[in-house]
N, C-alpha and C positions, 0 to 999 in steps of 0.2 A: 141526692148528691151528698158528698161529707166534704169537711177541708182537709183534706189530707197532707197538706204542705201548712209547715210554717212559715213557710214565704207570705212577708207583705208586703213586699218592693221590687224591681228590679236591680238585677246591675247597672250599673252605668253605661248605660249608652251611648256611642259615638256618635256627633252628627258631624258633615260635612257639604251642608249648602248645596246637595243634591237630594237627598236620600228624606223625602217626607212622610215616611211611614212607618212606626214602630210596634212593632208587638209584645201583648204582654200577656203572662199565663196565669193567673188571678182571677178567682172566685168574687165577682160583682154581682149586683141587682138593679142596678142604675148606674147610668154612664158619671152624671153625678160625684161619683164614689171613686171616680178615678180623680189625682191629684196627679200636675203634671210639676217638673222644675227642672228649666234650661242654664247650663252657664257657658257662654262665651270663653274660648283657653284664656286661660289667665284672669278672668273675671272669678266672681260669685253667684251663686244658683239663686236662682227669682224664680217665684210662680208663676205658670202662666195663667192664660185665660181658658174656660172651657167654653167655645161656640165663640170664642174672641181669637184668639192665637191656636186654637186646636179643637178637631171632633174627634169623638170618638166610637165608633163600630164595634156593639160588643155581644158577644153569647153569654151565658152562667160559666163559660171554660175560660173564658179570656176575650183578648178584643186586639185591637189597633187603632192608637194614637196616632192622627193624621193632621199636619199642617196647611193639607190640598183646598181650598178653596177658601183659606180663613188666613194664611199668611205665605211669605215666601218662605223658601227652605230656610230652616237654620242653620246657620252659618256655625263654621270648626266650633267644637266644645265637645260637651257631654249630655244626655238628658236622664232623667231618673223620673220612675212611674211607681207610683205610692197607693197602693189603696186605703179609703179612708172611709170607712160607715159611720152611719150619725151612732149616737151613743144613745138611743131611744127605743120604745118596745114599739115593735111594726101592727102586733096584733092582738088586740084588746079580748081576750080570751072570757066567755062566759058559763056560765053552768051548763054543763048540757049539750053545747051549741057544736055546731056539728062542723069539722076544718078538714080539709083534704090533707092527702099523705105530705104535698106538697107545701101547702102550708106549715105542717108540723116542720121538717125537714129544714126548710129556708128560716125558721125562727133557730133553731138549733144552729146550722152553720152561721147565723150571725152573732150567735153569744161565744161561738168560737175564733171568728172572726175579732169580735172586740177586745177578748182575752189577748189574741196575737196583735193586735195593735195599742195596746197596755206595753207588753213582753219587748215589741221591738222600740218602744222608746225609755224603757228601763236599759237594756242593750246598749244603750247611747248616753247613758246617764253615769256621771261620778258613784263609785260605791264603796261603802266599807269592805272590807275583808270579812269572808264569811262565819270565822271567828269573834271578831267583834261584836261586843254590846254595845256601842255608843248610840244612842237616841237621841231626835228632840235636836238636831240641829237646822237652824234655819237661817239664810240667808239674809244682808242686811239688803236695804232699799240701796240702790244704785246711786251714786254718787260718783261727780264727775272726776276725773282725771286721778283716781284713786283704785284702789286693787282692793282683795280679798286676803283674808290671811287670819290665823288665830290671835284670840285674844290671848291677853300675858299668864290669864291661868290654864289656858290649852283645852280650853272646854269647847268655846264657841268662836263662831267667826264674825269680824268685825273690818270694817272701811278702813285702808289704812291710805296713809300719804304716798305719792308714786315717787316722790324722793328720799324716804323712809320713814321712819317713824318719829313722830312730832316727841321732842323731847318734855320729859314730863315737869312741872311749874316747881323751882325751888323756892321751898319758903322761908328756909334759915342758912344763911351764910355764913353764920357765924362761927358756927361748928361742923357746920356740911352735913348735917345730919339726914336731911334728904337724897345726900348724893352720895353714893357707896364708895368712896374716893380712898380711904380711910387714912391715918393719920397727917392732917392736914398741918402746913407748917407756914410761918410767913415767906407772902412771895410766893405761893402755889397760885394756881388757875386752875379753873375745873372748864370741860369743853366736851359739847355733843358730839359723839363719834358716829352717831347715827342711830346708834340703839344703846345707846348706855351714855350719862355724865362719864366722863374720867379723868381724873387728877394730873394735871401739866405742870411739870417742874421744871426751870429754866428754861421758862417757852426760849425758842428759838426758828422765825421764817424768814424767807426771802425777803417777802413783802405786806405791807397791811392794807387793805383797798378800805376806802370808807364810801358805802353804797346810799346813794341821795335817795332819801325818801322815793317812792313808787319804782324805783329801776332794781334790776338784780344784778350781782355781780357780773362787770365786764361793760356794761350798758353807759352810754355816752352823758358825758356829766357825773360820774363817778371821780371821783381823785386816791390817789394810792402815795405813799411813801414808801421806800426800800434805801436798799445798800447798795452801791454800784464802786469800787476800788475804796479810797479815803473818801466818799464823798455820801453824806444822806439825802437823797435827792426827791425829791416834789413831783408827782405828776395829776394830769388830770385826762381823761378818757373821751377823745376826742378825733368822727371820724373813722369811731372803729379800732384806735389806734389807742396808743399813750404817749403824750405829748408833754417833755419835760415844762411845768411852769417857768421856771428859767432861777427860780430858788433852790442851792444849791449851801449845805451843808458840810464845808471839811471839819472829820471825824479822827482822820489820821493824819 
């Protein structure tokens, strides 16, 4: 036999909580070697079980995926049938020693086999452009509630904040020289935009929240002051709500 297909999957399969029997047309050696994964409409695809949730019947041509006597039918979704060989040598090859046609043959289709099961997870994988030289980038450890994204000299990728980018520490106020703001004057403010310091002249908002120690903006036991007609008025966050303290400031 040869692999004459670079197929190592199926399509996606319908199921509908009748139909227990799926066929696939994939070069095997062992039932084994079949990977099965069902999703529910609207769910996510989970593995199943082989001899738990499913058997399989199969020839060196193909085979069929059966739910029959190992679960009930699956219910609406889809299923997808994956061949997967171990990544190991089957046959310890020695001087001399004497291997049938078939033997030769089945070592060969499984080093082509592994090559197409390399191929189709490269297929599925982020890539440079084939132009590109860019090497040598590796991803960082996983960290929670945070993304991906390049670092500020564009080389490599690093963890960033999921509300953007942590502003970086100023060490001198005095001149702003850390902050690229540039000619600072009395009575300026410098403030995070998200990814850049930037120089506020004549601040001018609504309103200033002052958030209590552990809460974040908006969160109860917070207090805010603002402007409402001639009046600077007091509140404090309460209930969900903002709730005048009953201290009231005429301005006009």
């Amino acid at each position: 036999m040869t692999v004459a297909s670079e197929t190592n999957r199926t399509a996606e399969l319908t199921t509908d909580g009748i139909v227990e029997d799926f066929d696939f047309d994939l070069l095997i050696f062992n039932e084994t070697e079949v990977e099965v994964y069902f999703k529910a409409t609207g769910g996510l695809y989970a593995q199943l079980t082989l001899n738990s949730d499913y058997g399989v019947i199969f020839t060196k041509y193909g085979g069929t995926v059966s739910t029959d006597g190992f679960t009930a039918p699956l219910v609406a979704g889809t299923l997808l049938i994956i061949r997967h060989i171990p990544d190991t040598q089957q046959t310890k090859w020695l001087n001399l020693d004497s291997h049938s046609e078939t033997q030769h043959q089945d070592d060969f289709d499984r080093a082509v086999i592994r090559i197409l099961q390399l191929l189709e997870q490269l297929a599925r994988s982020p890539k440079f452009p084939i132009h590109s030289s860019t090497t040598g980038i590796v991803f960082p450890e996983p960290a929670a509630n945070q993304f991906i994204g390049w670092d500020s000299a564009g080389k490599d990728l690093e963890n960033k904040p999921a509300s953007g980018e942590s502003a970086p520490l100023v060490q001198n106020f005095n001149d702003l020289n850390d902050v690229a703001v540039g000619s600072p004057t009395i009575g300026d403010m410098v403030q995070w935009n998200g990814s850049a310091w930037v120089k506020v002249s004549n601040i001018s908002v609504a309103s200033i929240e002052l958030v209590k120690p552990g809460n974040v903006p908006g969160s109860n036991g917070n207090t805010r002051r603002r402007i409402a007609g001639a009046y600077e008025i007091f509140e404090r966050r309460t209930g969900d709500a903002w709730v005048v303290t009953g201290k009231k400031i005429q301005i006009a």
